[in-house]
C-alpha positions as CSV (number, residue, x, y, z in Angstrom):
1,X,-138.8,-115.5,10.4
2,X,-139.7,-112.2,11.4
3,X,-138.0,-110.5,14.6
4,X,-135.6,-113.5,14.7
5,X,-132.0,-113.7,13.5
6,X,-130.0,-115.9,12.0
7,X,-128.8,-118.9,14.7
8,X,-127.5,-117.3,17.4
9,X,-124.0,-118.3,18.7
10,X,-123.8,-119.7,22.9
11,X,-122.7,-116.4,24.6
12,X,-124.8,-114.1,22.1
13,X,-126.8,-111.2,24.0
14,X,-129.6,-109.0,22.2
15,X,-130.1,-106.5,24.8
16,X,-132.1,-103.5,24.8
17,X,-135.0,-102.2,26.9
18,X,-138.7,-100.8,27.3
19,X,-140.9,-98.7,24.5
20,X,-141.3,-95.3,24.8
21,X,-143.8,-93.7,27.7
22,X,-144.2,-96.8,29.9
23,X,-143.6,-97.0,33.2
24,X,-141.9,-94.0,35.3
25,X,-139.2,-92.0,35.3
26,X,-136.2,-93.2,33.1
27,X,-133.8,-94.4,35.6
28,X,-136.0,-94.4,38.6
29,X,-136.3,-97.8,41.0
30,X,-139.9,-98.7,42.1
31,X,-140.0,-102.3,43.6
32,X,-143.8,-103.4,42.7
33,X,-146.0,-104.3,45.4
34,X,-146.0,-108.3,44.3
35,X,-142.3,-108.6,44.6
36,X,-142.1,-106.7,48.0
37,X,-142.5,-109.8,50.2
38,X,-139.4,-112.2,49.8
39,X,-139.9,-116.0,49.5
40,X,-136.7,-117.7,51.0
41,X,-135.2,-120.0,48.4
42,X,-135.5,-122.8,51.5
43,X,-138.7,-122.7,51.5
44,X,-139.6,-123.0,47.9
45,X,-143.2,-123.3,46.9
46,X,-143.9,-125.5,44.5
47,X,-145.4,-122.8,42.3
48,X,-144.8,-119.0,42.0
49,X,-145.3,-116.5,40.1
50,X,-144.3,-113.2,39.1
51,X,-146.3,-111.9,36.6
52,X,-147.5,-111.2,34.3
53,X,-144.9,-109.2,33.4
54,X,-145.2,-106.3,30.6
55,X,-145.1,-108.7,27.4
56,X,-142.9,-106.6,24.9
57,X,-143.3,-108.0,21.2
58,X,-139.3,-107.8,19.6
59,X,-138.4,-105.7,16.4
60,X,-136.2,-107.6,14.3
61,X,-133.3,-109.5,15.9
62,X,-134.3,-107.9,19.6
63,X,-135.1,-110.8,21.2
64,X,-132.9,-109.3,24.0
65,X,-134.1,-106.0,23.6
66,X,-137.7,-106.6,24.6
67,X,-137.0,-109.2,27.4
68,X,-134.0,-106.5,29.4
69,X,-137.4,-104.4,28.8
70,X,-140.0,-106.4,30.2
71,X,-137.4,-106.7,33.1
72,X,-137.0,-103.1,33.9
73,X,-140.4,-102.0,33.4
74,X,-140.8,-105.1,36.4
75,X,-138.4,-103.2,38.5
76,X,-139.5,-99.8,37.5
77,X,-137.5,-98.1,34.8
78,X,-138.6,-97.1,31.7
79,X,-135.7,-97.3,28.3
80,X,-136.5,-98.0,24.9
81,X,-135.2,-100.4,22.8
82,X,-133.1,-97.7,20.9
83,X,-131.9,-96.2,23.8
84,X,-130.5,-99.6,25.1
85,X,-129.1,-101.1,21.4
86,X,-127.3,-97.2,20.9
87,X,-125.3,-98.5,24.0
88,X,-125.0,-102.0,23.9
89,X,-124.9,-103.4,20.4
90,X,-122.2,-101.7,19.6
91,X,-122.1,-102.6,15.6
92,X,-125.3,-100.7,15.0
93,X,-127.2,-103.2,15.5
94,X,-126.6,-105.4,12.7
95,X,-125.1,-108.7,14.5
96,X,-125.9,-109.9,18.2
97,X,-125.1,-108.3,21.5
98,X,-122.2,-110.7,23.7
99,X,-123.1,-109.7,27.5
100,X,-119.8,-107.9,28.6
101,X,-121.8,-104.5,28.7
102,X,-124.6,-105.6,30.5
103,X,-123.2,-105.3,34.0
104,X,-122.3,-101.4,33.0
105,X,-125.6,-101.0,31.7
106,X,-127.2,-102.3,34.3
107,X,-125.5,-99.6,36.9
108,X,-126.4,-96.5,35.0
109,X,-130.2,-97.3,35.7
110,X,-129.2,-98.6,39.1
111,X,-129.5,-101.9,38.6
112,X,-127.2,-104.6,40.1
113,X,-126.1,-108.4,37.9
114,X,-126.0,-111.6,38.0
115,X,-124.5,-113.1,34.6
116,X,-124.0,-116.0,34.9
117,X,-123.3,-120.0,32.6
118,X,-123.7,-123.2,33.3
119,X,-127.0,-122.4,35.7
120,X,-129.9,-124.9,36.7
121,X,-133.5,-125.1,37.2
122,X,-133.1,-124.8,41.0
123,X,-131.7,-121.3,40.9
124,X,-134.4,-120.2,38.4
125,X,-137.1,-121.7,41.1
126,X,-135.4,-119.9,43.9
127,X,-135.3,-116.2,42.0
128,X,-138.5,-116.5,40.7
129,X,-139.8,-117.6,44.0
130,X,-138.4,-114.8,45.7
131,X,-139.5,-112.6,43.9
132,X,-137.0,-112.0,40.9
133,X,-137.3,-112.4,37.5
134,X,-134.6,-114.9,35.4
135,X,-133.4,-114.2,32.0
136,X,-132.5,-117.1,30.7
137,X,-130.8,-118.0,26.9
138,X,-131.9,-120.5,25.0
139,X,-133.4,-121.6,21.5
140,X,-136.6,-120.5,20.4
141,X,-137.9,-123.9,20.4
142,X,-136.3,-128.0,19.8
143,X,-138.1,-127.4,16.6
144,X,-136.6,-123.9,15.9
145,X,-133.2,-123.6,16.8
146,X,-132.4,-119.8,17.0
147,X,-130.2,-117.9,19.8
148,X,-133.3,-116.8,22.0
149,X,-133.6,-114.5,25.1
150,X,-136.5,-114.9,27.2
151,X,-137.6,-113.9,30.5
152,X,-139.2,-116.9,33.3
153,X,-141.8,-115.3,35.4
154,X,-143.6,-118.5,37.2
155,X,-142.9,-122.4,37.4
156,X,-145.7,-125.1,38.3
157,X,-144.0,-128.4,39.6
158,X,-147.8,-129.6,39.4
159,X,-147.9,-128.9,35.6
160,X,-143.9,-129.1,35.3
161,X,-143.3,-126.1,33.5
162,X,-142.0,-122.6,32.9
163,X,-143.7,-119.4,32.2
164,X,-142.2,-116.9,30.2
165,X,-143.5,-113.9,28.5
166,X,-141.5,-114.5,25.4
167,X,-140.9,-111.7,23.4
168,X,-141.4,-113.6,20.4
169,X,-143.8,-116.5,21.5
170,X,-146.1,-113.9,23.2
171,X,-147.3,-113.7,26.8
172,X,-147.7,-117.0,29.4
173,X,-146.0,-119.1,27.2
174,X,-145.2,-122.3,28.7
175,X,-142.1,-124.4,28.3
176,X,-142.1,-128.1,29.5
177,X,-139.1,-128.7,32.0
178,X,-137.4,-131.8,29.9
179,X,-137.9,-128.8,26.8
180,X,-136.8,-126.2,28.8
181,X,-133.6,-128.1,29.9
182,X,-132.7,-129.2,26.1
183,X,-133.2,-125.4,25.3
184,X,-131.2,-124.1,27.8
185,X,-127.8,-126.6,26.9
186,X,-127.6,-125.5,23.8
187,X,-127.0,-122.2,25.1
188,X,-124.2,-123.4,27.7
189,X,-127.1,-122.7,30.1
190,X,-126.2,-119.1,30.5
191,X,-128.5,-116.5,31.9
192,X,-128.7,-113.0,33.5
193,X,-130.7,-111.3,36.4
194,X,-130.8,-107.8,36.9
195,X,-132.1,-106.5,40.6
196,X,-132.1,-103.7,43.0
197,X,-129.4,-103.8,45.7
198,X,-132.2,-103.7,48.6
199,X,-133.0,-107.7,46.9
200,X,-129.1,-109.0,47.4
201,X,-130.0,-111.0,50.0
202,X,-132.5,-113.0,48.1
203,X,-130.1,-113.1,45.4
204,X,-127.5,-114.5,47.5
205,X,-129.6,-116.7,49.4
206,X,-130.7,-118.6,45.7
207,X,-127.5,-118.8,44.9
208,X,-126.8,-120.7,47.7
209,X,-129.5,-122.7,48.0
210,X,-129.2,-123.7,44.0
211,X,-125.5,-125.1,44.4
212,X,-124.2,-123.0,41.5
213,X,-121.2,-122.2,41.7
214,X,-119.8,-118.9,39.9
215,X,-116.1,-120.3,39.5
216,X,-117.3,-123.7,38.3
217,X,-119.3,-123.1,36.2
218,X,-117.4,-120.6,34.4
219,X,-114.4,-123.2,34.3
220,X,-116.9,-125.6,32.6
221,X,-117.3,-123.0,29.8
222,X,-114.3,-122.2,29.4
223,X,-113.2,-125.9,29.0
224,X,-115.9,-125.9,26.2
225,X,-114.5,-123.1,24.8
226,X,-111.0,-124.1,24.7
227,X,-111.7,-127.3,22.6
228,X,-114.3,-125.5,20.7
229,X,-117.5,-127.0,21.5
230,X,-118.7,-123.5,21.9
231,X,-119.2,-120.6,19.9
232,X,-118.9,-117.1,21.6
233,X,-119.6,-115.2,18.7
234,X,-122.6,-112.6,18.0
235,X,-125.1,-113.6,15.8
236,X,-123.4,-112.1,12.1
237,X,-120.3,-112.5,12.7
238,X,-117.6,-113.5,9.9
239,X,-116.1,-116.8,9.9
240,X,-112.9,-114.7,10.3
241,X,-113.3,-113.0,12.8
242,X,-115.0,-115.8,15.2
243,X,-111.5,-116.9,16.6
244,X,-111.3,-113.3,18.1
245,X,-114.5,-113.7,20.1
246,X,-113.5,-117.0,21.3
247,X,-110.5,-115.3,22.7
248,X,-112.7,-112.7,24.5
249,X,-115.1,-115.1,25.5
250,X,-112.3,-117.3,27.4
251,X,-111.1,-114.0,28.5
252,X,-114.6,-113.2,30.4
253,X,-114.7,-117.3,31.3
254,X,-111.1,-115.9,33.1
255,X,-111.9,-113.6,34.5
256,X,-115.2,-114.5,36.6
257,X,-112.4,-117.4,38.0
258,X,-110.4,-114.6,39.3
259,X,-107.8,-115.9,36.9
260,X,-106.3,-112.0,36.0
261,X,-103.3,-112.8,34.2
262,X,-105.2,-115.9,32.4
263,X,-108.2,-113.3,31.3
264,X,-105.4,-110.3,30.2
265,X,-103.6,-112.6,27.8
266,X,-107.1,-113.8,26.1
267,X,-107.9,-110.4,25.9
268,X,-104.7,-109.7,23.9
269,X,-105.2,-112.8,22.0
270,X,-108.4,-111.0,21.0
271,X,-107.7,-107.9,20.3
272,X,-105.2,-108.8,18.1
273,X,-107.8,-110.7,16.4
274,X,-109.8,-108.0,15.9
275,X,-112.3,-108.0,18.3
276,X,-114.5,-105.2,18.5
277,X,-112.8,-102.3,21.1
278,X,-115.6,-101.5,23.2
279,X,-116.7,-104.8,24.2
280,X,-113.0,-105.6,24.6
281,X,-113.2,-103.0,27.5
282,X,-116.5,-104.2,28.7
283,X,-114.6,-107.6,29.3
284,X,-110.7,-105.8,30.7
285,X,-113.1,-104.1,33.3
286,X,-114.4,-107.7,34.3
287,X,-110.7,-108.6,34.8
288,X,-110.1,-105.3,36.2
């Protein structure tokens, strides 16, 4: 299937960014005008949207790629898929991206993070409401299912669905809510939200207003992970060397629990599996 991988492991991040000569300045923050105006997540409509946003069609495996792009050309910052996968899929780009380098990445084009598993429909409703976009991992489809990133720029309670301009899919594609739900679990319902710090309040406020919780939620995947009932291994990875990604995987889980000592001996465990070294120290910064 072209531009898709093979299935994509829970946990497995394609990142990248925008094609070359859109938007402004590489590196510089414009909020747009139609994200100026925060919605409080109490007061939720019960339809918003953000978009459209820049619809980015994927090169081959980059499902990730193009949606980080679609979301920085929202904020204002201009990178190219090359750019972003010299940095972040740090096997040249033959296997899957985990999502231990996106917080880094997201700082050196001043961009703050929200990664986060085990999230719900309510805090996409909230971000999107106020203003944010939500990248969400899930399958391509019930029918089709492959490791998919895809941005959500609008929800319709009215309709009861999703709109995403899917890398993949193309623009305004539309994803029922009972779909969207049995797409997102099979993905350990993980996503990721990149923002300027002027929009931590309304980040902060969806959070709240969601329920999700980072420390439970990230307990919950590690439980998963533990018995094996999830696979935190980039898309390409050799049957051998999954146990080490588990490991760092667990050790990320640790660490967003504020468990240090728990996250450091994971992180031995995999790097003495053989882990890859710079995501290894994506994930000892997480511990810290």
């Amino acid at each position: 299937m072209a531009g898709i991988s093979q299935p994509i492991p829970r946990g497995t991040f394609l990142l990248g960014a925008l094609a070359a000569g859109i938007g402004p300045l590489a590196g510089a923050i414009t909020a747009p005008n139609r994200a100026s105006a925060a919605v409080r997540p109490a007061s939720i409509r019960s339809a918003a949207s953000l978009g459209p946003l820049i619809n980015i069609p994927q090169t081959w495996n980059n499902c990730g790629p193009a949606t980080i792009a679609e979301v920085l050309a929202y904020w204002g910052i201009a990178r190219t898929q090359d750019e972003v996968r010299a940095v972040l899929r740090v096997d040249g780009g033959v296997a899957g991206m985990t999502p231990y380098g996106a917080p880094s990445y997201a700082r050196s084009v001043g961009l703050r993070t929200l990664v986060g598993v085990g999230g719900n429909q309510t805090l996409i409703k909230a971000l999107v409401a106020a203003g944010i976009p939500v990248i969400v991992h899930q399958v391509v489809s019930l029918a089709d299912p492959v490791g998919h990133w895809r941005p959500i720029e609008g929800f319709d309670d009215r309709q009861g669905v999703f709109t995403a301009s899917d890398p993949y899919l193309g623009p305004n594609h539309l994803i029922s809510y009972g779909d969207f739900a049995s797409m997102w679990a099979q993905r350990g319902y993980a996503f990721l939200v990149l923002y300027p710090a002027s929009r931590q309040g309304v980040v902060s406020a969806a959070v709240a207003a969601s329920h999700w919780n980072q420390a439970t939620a990230f307990a919950a995947d590690l439980a998963l992970l533990r018995t094996n009932q999830l696979d935190a291994s980039p898309a390409g990875t050799p049957a051998s060397e999954s146990v080490g990604y588990r490991y760092l995987g667990m050790a990320w889980d640790a660490a967003h629990m504020g468990q240090a000592a728990t996250a450091r001996s994971y992180l031995r465990l995999a790097t003495n599996a053989g882990v890859n070294q710079t995501e290894a120290q994506w994930v000892g910064a997480a511990i810290g």
